[in-house]
mmCIF file of the N, C-alpha and C atoms, coordinates in Angstrom:
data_MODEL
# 
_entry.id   MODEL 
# 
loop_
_atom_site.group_PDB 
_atom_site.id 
_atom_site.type_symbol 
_atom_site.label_atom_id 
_atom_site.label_alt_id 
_atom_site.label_comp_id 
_atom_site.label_asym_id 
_atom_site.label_entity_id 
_atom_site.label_seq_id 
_atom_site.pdbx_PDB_ins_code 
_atom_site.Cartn_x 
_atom_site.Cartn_y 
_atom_site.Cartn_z 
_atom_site.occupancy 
_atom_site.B_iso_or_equiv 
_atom_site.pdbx_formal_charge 
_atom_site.auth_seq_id 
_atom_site.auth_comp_id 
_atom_site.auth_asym_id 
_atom_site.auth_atom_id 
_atom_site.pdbx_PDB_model_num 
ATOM 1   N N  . UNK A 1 1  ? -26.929 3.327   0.710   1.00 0.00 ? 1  UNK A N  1 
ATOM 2   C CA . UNK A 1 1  ? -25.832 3.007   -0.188  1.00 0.00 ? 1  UNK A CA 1 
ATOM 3   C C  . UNK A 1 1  ? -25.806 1.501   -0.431  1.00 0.00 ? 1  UNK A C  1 
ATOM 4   N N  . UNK A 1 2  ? -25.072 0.919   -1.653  1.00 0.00 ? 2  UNK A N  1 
ATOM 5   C CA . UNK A 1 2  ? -25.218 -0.367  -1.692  1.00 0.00 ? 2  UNK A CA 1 
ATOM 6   C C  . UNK A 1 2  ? -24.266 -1.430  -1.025  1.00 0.00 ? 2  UNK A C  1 
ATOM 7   N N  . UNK A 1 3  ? -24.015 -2.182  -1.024  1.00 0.00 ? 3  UNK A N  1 
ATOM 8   C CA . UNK A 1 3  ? -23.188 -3.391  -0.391  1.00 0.00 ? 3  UNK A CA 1 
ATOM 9   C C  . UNK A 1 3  ? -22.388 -3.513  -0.504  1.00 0.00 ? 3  UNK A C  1 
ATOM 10  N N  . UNK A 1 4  ? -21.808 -3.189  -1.789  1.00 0.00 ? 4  UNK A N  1 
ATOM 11  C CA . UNK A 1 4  ? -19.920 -2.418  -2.121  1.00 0.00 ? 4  UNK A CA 1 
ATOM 12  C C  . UNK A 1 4  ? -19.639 -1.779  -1.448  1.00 0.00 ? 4  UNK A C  1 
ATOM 13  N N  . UNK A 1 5  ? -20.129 -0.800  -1.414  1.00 0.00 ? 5  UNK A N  1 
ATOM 14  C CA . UNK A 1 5  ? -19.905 0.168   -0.700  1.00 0.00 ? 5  UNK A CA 1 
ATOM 15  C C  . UNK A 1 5  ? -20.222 0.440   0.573   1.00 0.00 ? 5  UNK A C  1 
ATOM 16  N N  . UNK A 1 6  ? -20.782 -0.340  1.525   1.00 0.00 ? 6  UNK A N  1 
ATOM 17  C CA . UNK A 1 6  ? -20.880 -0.085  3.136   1.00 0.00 ? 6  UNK A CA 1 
ATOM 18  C C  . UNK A 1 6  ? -19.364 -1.364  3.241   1.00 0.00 ? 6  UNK A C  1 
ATOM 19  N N  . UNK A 1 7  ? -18.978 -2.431  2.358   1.00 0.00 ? 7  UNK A N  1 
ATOM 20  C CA . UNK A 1 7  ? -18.178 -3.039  2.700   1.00 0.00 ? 7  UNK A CA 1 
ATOM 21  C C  . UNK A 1 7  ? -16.585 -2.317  2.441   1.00 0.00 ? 7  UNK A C  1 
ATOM 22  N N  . UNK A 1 8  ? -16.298 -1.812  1.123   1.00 0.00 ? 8  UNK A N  1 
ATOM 23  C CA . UNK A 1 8  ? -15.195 -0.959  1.181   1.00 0.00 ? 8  UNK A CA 1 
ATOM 24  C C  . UNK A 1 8  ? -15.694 0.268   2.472   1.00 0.00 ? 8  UNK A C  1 
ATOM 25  N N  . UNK A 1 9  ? -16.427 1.012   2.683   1.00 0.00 ? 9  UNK A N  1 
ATOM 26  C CA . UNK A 1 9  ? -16.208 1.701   3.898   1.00 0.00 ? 9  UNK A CA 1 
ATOM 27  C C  . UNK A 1 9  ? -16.004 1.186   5.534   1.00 0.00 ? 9  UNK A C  1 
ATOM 28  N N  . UNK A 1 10 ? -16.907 0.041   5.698   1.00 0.00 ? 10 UNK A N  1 
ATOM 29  C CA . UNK A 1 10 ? -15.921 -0.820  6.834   1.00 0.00 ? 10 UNK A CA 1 
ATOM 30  C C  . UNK A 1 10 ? -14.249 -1.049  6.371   1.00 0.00 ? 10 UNK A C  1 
ATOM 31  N N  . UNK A 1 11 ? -14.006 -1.655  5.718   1.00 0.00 ? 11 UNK A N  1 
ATOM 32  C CA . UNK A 1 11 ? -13.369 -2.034  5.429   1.00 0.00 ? 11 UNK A CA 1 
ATOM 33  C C  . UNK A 1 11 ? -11.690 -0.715  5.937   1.00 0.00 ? 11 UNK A C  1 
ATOM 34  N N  . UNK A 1 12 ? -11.939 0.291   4.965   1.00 0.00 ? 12 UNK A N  1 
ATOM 35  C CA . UNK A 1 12 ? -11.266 1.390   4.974   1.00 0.00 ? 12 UNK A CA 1 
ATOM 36  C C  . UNK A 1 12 ? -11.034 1.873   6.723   1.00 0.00 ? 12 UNK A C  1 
ATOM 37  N N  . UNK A 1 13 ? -12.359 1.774   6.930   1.00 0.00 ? 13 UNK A N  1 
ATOM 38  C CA . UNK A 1 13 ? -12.365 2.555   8.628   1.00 0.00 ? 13 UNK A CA 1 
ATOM 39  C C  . UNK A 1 13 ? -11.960 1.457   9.636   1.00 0.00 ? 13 UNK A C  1 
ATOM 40  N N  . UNK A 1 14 ? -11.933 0.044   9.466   1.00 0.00 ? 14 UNK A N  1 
ATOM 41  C CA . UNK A 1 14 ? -11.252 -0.274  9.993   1.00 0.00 ? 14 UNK A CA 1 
ATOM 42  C C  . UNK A 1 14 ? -9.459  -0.336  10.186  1.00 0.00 ? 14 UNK A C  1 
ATOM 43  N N  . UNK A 1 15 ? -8.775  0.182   8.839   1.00 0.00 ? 15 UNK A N  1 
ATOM 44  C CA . UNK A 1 15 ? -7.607  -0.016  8.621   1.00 0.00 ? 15 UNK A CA 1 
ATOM 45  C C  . UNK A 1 15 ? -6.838  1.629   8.840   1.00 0.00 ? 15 UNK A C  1 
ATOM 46  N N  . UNK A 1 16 ? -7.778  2.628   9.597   1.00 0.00 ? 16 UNK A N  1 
ATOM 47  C CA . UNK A 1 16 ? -7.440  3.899   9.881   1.00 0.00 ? 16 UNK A CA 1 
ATOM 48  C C  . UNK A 1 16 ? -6.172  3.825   10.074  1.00 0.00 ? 16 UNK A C  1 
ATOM 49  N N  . UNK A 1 17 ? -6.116  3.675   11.067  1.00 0.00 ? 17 UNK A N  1 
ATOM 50  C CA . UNK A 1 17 ? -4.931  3.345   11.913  1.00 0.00 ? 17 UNK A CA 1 
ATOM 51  C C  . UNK A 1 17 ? -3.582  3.073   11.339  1.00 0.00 ? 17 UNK A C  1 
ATOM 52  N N  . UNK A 1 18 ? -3.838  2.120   10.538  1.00 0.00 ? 18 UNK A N  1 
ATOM 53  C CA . UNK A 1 18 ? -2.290  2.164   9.375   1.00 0.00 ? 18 UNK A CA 1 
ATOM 54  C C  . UNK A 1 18 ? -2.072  2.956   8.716   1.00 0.00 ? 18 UNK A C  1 
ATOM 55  N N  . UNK A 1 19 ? -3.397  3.649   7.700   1.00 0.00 ? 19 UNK A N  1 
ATOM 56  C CA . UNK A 1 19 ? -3.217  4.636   6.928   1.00 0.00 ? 19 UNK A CA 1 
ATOM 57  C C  . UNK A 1 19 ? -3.115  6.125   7.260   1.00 0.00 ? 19 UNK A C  1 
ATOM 58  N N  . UNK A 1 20 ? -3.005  6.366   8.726   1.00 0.00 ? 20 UNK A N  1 
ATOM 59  C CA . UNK A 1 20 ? -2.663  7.611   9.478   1.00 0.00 ? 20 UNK A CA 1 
ATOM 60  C C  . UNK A 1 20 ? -1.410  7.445   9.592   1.00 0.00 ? 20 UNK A C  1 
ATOM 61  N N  . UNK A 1 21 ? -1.017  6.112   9.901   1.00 0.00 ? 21 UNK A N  1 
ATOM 62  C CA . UNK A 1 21 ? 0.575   5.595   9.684   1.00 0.00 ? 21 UNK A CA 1 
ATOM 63  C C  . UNK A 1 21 ? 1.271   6.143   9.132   1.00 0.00 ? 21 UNK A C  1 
ATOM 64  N N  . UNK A 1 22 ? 1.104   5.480   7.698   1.00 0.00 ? 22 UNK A N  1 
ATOM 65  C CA . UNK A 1 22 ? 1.774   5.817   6.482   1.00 0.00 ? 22 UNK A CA 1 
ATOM 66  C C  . UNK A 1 22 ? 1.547   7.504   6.302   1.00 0.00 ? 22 UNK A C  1 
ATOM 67  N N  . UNK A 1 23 ? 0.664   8.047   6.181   1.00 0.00 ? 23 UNK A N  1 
ATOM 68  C CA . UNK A 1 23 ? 0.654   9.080   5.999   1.00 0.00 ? 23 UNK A CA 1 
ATOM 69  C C  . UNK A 1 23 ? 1.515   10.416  6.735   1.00 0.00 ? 23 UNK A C  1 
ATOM 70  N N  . UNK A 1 24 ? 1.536   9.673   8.197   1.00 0.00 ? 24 UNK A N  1 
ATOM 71  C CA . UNK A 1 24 ? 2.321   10.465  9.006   1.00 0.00 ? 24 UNK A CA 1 
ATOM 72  C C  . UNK A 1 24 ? 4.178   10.144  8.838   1.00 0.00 ? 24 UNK A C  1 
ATOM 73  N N  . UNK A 1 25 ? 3.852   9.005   8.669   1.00 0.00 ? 25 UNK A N  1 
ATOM 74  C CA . UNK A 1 25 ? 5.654   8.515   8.214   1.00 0.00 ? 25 UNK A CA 1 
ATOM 75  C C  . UNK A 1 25 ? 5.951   9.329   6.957   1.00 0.00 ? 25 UNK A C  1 
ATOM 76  N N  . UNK A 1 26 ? 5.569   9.549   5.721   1.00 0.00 ? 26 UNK A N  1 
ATOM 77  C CA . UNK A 1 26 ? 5.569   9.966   4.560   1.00 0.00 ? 26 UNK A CA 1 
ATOM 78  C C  . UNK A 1 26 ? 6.158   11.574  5.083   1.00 0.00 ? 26 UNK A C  1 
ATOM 79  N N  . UNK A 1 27 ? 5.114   11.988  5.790   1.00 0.00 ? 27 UNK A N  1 
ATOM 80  C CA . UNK A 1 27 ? 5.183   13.746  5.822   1.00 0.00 ? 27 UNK A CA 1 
ATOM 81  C C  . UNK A 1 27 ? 6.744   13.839  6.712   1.00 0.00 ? 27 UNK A C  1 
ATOM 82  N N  . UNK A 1 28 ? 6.842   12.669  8.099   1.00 0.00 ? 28 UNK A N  1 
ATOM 83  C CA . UNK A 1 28 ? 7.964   13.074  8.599   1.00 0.00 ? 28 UNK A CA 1 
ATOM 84  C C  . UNK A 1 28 ? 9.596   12.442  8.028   1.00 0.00 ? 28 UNK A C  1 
ATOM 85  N N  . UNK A 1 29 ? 9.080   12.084  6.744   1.00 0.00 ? 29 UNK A N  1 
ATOM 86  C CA . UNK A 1 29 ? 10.461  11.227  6.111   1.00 0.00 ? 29 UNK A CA 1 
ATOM 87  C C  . UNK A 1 29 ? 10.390  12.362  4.638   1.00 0.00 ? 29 UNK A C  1 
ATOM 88  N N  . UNK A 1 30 ? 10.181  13.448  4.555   1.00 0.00 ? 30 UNK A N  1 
ATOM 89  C CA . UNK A 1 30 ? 10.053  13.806  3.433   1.00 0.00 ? 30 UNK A CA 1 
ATOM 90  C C  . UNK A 1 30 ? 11.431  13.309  2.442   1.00 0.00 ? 30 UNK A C  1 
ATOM 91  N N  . UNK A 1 31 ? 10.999  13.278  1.071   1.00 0.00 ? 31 UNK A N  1 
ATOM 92  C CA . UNK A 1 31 ? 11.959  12.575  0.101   1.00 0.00 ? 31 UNK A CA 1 
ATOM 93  C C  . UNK A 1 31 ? 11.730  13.462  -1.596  1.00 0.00 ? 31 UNK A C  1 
ATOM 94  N N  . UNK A 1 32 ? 13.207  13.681  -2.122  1.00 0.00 ? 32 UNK A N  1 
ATOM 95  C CA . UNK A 1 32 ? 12.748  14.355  -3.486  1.00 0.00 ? 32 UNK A CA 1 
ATOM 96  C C  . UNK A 1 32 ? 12.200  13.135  -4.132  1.00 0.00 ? 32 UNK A C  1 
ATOM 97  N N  . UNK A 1 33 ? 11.543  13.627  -5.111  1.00 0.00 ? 33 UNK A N  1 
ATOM 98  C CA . UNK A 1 33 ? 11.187  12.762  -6.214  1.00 0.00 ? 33 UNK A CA 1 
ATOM 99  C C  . UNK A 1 33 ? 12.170  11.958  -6.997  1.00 0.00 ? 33 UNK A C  1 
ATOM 100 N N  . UNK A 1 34 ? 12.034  10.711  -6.960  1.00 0.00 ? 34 UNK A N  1 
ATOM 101 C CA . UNK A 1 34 ? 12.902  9.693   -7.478  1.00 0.00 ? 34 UNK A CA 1 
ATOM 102 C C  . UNK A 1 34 ? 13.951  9.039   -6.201  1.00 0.00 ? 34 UNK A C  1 
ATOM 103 N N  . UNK A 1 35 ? 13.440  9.858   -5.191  1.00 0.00 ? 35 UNK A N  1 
ATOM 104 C CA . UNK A 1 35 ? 14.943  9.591   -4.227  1.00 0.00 ? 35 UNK A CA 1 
ATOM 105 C C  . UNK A 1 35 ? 14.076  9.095   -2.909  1.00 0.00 ? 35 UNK A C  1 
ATOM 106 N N  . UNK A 1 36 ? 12.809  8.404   -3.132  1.00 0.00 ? 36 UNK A N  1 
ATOM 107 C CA . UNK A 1 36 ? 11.836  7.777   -2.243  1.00 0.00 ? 36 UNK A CA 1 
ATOM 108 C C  . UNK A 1 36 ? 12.471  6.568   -1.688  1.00 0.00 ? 36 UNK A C  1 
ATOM 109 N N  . UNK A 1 37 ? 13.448  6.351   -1.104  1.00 0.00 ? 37 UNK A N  1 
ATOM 110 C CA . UNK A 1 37 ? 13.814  4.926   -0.536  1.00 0.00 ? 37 UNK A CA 1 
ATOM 111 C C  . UNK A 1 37 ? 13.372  4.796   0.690   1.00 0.00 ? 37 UNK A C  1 
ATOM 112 N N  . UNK A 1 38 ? 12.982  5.683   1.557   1.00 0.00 ? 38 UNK A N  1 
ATOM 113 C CA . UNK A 1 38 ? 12.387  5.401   3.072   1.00 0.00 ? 38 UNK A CA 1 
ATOM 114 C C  . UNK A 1 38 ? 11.345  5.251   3.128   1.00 0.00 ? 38 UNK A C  1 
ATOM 115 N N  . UNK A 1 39 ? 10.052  6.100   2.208   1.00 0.00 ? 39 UNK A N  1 
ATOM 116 C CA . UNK A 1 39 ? 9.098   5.708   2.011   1.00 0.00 ? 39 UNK A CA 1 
ATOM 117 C C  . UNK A 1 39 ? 8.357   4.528   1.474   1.00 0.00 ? 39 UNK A C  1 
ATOM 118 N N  . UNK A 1 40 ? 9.474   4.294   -0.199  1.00 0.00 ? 40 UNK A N  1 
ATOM 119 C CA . UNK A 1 40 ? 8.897   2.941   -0.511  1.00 0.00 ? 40 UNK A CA 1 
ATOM 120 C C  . UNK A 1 40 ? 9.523   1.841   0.043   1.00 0.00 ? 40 UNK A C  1 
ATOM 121 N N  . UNK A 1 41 ? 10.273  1.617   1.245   1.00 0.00 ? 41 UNK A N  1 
ATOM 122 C CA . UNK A 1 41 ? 10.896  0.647   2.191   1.00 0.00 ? 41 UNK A CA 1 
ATOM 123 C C  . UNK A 1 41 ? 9.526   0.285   2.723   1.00 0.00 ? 41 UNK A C  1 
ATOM 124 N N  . UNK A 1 42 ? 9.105   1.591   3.562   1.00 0.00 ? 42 UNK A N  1 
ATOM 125 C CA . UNK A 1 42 ? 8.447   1.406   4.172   1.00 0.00 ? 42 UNK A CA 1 
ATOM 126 C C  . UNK A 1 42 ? 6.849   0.720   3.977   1.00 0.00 ? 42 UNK A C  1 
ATOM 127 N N  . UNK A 1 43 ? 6.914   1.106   2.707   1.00 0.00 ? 43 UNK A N  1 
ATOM 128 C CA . UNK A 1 43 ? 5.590   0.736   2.098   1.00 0.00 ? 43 UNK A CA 1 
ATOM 129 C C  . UNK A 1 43 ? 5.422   -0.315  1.602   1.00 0.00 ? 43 UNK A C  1 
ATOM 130 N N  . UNK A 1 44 ? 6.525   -1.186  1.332   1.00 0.00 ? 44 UNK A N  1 
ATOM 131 C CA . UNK A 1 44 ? 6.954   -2.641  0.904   1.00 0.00 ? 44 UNK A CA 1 
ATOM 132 C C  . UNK A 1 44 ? 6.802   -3.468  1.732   1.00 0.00 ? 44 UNK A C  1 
ATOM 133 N N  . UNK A 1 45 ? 7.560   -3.116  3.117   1.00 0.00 ? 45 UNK A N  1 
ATOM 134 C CA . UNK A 1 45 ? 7.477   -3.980  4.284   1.00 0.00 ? 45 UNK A CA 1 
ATOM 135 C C  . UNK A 1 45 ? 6.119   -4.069  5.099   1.00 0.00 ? 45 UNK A C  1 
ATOM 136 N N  . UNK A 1 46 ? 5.009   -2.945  4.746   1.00 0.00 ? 46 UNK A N  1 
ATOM 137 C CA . UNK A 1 46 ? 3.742   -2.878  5.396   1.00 0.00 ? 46 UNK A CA 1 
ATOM 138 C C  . UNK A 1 46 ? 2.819   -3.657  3.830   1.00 0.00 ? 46 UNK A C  1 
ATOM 139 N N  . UNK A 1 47 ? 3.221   -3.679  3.246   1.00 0.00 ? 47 UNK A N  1 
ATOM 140 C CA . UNK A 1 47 ? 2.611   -4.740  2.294   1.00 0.00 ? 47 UNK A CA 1 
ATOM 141 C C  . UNK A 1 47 ? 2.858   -6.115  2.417   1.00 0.00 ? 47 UNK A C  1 
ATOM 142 N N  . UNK A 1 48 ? 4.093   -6.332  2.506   1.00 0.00 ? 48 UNK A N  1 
ATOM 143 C CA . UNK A 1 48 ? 4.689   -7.664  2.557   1.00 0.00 ? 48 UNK A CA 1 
ATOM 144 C C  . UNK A 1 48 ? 4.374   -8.459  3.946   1.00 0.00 ? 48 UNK A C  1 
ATOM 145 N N  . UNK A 1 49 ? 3.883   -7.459  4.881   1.00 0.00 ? 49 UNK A N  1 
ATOM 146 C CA . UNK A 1 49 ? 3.685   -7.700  6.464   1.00 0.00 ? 49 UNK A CA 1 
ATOM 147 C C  . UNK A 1 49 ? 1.954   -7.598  6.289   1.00 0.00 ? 49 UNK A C  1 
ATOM 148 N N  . UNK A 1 50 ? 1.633   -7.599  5.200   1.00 0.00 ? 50 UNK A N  1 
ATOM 149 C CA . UNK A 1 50 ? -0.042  -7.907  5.400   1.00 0.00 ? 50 UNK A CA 1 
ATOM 150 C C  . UNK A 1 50 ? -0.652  -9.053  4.092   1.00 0.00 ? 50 UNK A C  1 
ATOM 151 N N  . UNK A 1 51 ? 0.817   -9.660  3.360   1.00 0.00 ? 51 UNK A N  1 
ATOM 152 C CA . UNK A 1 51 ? 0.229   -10.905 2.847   1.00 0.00 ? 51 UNK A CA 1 
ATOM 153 C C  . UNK A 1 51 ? 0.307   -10.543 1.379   1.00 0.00 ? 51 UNK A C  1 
ATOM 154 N N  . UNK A 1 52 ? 1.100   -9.587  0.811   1.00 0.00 ? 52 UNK A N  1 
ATOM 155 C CA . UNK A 1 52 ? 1.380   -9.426  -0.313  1.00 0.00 ? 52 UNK A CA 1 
ATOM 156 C C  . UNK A 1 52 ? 2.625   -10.111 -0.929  1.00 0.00 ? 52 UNK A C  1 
ATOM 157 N N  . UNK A 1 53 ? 2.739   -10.051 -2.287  1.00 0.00 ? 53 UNK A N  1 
ATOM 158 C CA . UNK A 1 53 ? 3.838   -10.577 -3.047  1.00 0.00 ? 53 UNK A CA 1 
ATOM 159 C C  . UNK A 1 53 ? 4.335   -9.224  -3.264  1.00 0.00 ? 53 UNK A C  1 
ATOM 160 N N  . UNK A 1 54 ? 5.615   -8.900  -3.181  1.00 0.00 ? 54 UNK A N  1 
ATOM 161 C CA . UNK A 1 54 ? 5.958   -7.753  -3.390  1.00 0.00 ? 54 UNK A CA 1 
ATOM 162 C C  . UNK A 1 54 ? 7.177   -7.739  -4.876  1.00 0.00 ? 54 UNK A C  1 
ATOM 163 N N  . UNK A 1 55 ? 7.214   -6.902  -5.487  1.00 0.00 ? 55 UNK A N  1 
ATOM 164 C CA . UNK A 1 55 ? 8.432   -6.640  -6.801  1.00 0.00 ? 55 UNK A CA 1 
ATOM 165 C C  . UNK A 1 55 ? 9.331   -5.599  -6.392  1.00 0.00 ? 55 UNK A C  1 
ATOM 166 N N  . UNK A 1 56 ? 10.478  -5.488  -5.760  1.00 0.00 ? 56 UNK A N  1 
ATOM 167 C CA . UNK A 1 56 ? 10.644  -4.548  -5.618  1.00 0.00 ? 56 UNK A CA 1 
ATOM 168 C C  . UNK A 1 56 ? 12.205  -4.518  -5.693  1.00 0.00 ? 56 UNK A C  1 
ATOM 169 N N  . UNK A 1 57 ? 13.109  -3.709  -6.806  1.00 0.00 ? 57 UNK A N  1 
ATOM 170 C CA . UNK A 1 57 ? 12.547  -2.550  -7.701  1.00 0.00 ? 57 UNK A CA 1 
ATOM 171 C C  . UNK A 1 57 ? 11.745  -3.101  -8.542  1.00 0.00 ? 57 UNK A C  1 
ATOM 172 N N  . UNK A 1 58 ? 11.229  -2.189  -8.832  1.00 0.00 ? 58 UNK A N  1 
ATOM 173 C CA . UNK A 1 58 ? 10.696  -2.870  -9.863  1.00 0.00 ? 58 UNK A CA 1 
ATOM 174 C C  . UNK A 1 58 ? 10.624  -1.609  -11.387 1.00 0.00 ? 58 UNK A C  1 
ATOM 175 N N  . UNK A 1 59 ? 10.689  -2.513  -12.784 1.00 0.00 ? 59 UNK A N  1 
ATOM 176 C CA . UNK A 1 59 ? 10.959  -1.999  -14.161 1.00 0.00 ? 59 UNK A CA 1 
ATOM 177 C C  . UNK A 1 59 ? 11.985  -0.999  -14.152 1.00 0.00 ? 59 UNK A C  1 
ATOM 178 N N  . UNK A 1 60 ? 13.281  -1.637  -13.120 1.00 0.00 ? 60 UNK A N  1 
ATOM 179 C CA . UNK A 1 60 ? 14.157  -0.825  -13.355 1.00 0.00 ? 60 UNK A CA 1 
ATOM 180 C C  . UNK A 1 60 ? 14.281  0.422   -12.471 1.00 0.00 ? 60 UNK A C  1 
ATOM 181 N N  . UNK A 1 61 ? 13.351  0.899   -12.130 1.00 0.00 ? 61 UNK A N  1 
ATOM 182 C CA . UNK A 1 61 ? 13.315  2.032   -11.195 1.00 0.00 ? 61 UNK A CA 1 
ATOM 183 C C  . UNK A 1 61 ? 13.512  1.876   -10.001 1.00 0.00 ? 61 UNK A C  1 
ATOM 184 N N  . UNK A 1 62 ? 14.582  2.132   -9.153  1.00 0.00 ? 62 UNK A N  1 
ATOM 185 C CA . UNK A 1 62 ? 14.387  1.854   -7.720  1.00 0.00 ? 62 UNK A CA 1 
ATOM 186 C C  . UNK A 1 62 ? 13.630  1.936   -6.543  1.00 0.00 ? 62 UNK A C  1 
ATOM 187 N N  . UNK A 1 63 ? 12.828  2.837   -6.545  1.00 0.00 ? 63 UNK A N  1 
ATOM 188 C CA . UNK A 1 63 ? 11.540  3.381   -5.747  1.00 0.00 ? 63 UNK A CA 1 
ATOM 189 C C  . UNK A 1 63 ? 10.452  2.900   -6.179  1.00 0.00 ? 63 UNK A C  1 
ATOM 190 N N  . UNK A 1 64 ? 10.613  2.012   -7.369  1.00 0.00 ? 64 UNK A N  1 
ATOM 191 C CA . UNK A 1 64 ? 8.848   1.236   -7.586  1.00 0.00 ? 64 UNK A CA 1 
ATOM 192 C C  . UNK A 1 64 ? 8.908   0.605   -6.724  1.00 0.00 ? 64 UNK A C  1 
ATOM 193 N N  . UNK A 1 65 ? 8.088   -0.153  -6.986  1.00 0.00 ? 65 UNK A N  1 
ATOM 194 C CA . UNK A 1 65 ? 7.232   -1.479  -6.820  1.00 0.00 ? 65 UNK A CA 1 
ATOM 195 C C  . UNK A 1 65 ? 5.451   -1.573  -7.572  1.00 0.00 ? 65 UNK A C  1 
ATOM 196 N N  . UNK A 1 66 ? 5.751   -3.252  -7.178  1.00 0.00 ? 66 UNK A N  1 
ATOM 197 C CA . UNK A 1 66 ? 4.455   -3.844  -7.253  1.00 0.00 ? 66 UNK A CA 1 
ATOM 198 C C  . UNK A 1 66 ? 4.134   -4.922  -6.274  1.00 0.00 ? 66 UNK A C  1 
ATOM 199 N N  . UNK A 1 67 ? 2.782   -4.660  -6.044  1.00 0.00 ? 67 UNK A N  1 
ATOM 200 C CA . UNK A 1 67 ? 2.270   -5.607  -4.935  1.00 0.00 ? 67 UNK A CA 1 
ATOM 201 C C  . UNK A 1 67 ? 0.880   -6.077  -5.335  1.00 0.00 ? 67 UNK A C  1 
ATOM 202 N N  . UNK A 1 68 ? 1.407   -7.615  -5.497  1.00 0.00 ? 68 UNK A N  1 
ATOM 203 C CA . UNK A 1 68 ? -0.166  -8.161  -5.910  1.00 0.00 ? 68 UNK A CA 1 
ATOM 204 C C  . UNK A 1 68 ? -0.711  -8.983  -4.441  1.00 0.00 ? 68 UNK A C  1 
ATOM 205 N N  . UNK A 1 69 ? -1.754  -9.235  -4.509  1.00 0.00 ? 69 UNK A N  1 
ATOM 206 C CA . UNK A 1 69 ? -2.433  -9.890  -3.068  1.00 0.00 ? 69 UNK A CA 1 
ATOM 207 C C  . UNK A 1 69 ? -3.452  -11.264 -4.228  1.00 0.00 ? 69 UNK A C  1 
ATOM 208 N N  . UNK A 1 70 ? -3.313  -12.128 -3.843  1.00 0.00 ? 70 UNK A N  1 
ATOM 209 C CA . UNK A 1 70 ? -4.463  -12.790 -4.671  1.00 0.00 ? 70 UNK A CA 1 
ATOM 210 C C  . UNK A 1 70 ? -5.201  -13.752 -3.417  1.00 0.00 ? 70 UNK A C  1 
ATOM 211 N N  . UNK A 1 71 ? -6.644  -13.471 -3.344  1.00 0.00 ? 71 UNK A N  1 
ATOM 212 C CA . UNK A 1 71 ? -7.506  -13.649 -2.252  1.00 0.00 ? 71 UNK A CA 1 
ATOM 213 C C  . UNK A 1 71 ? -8.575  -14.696 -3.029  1.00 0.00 ? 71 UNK A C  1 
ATOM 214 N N  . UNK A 1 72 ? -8.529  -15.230 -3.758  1.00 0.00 ? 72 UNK A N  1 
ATOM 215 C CA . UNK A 1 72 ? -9.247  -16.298 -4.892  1.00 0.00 ? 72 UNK A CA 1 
ATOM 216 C C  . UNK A 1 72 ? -9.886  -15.601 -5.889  1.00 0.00 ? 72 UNK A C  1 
ATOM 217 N N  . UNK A 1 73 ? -11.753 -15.901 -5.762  1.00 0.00 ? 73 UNK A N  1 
ATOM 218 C CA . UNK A 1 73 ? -12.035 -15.391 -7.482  1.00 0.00 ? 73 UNK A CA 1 
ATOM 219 C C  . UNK A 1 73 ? -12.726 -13.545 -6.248  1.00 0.00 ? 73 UNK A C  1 
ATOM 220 N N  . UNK A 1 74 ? -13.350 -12.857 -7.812  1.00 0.00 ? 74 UNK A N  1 
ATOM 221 C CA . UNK A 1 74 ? -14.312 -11.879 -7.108  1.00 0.00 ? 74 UNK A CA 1 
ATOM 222 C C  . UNK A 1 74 ? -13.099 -11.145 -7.822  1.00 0.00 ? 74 UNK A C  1 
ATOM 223 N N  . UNK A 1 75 ? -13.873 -9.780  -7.725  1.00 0.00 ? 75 UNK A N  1 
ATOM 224 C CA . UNK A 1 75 ? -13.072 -8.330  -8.865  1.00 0.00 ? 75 UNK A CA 1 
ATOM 225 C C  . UNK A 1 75 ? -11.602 -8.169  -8.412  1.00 0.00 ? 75 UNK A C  1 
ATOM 226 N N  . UNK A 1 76 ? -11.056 -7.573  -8.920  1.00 0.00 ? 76 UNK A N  1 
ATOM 227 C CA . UNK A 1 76 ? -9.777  -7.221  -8.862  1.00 0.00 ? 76 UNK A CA 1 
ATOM 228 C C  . UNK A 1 76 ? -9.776  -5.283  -8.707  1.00 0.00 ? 76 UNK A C  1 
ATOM 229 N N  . UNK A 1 77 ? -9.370  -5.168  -7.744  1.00 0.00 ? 77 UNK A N  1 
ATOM 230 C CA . UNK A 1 77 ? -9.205  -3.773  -7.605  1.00 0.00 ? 77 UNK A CA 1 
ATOM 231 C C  . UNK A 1 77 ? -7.606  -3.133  -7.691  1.00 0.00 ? 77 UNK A C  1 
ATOM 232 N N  . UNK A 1 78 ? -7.365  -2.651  -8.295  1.00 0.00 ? 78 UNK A N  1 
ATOM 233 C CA . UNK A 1 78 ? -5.849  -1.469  -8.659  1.00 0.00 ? 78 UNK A CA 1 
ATOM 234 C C  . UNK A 1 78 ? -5.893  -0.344  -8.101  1.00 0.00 ? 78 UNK A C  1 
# 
């Protein structure tokens, strides 16, 4: 495989651990749709706690957000 890609897969497998996190917080906080405030709390403060700028609400909606990270030049991933 190429060099993107062994680096997003380190990358990913090193950060297991959070994303079993979130995933397990999500399932045991279940939330209706639109009525996500524990989840996207939670998901704000684990952004904002790893070096993000966070928007939050954001466009009006209470359960958005946005989180930009800017790490200098090199692609931008969404």
């Amino acid at each position: 495989m190429g060099q993107t890609y062994e680096k997003v897969h380190q990358l990913v497998d090193g950060m297991k651990d959070t994303l079993f996190g979130i995933s397990d917080f999500v399932f045991e906080h279940p939330e209706l749709g639109d009525d996500e405030f524990e989840s996207s709390a939670y998901l704000v403060d684990l952004l904002k706690n790893n070096g993000f700028t966070v928007e939050y609400p954001y466009k009006g909606i209470k359960t958005a957000f946005r989180a930009d990270l800017v790490m200098g030049e090199g692609p931008t991933v969404a």
